[in-house]
C-alpha positions as CSV (number, residue, x, y, z in Angstrom):
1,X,18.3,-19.8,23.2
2,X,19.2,-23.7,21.8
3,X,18.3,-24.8,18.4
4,X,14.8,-26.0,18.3
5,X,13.7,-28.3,15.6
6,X,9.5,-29.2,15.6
7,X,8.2,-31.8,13.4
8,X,5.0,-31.5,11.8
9,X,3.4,-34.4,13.8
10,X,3.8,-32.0,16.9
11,X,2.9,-28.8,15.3
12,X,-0.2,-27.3,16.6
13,X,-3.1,-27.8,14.5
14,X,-6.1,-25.2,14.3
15,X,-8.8,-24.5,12.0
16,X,-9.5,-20.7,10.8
17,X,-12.8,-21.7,9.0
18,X,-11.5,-24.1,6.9
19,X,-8.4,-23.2,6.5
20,X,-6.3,-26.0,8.1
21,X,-3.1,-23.8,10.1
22,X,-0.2,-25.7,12.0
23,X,2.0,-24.0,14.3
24,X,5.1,-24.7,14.2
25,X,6.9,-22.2,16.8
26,X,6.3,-19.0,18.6
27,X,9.6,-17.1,20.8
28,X,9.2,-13.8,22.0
29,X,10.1,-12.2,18.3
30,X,8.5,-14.3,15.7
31,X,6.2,-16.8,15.4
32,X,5.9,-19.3,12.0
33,X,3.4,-21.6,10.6
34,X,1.8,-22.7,7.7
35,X,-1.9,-23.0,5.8
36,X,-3.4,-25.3,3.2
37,X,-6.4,-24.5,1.8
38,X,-8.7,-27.3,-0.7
39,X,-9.2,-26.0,-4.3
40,X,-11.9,-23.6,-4.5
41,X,-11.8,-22.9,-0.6
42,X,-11.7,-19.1,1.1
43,X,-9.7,-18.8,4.5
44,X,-11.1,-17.0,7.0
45,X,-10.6,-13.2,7.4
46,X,-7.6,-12.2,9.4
47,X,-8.6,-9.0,10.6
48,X,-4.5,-8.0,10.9
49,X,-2.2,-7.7,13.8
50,X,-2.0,-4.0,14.6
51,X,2.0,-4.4,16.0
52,X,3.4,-7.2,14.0
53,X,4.2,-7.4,9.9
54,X,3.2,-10.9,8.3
55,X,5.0,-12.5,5.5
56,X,2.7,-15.1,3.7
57,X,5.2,-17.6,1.2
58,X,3.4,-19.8,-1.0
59,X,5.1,-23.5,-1.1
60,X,2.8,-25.1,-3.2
61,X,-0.1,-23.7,-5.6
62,X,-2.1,-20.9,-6.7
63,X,-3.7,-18.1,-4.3
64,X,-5.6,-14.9,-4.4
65,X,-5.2,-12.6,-1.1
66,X,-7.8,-10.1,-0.9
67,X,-7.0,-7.2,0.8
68,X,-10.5,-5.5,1.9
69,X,-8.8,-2.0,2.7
70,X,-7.4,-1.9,-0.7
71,X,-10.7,-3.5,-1.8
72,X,-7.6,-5.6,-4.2
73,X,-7.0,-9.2,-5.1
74,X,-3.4,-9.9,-5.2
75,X,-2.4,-13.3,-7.1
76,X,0.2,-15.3,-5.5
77,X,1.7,-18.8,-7.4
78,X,4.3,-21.4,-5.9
79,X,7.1,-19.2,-5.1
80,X,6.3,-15.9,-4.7
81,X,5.5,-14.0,-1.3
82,X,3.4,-11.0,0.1
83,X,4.0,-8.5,3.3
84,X,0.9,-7.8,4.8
85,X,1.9,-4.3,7.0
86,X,0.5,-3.7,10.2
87,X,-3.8,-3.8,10.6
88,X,-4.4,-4.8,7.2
89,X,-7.1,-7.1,7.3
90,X,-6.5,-10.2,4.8
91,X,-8.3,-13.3,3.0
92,X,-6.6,-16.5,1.4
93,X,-8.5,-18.2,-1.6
94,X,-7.3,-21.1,-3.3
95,X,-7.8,-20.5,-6.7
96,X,-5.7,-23.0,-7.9
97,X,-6.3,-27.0,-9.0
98,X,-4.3,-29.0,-5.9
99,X,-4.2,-28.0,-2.0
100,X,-2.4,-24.8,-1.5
101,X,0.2,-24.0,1.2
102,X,1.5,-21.1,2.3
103,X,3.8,-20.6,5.0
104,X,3.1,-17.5,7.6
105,X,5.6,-15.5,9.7
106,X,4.4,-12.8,11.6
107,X,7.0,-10.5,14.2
108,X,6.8,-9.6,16.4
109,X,4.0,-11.8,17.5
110,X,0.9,-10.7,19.5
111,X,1.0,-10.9,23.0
């Protein structure tokens, strides 16, 4: 496999409610991408991915992921990351004052 860069101009763009997600790239073991999120907005519910584990980084801003199972909010500022294992259903809410993003990984990715 050669070195593949994407630019965020040719990312594909998708909305989960309104949660605004870009792709960036998806091989055969990982796929990455990123969501922003308005102050005050909820992202839709990501029911889980019952063979892959999903790593959500927060680049910018302050976020709550609610974790229905768990029936638990956890709170996530600029910096600091959360695994979501496989199945767990999650939620993103930007609870923050400025557009949150948060960039995704999930492996291996759903087929």
């Amino acid at each position: 496999m050669d070195v593949l860069k994407v630019e965020k101009k040719n990312a594909r763009n998708f909305m989960e409610g309104v949660e605004h997600c870009r792709e960036y790239l998806q091989t055969d073991k990982i796929v990455f991408g990123t969501s922003e999120l308005l102050p005050g907005q909820r992202g839709a519910k990501d029911v889980g991915h019952p063979d892959s584990h999903e790593v959500f980084y927060v680049s910018r801003g302050h976020v709550l992921m609610f974790v229905e199972e768990q029936d638990r909010y956890f709170e996530l500022n600029e910096g600091d990351c959360i695994l979501m294992p496989e199945g767990v259903s999650h939620t993103l809410i930007n609870i923050g004052n400025e557009k949150a993003v948060i960039t995704w990984t999930m492996a291996p990715p759903e087929r």
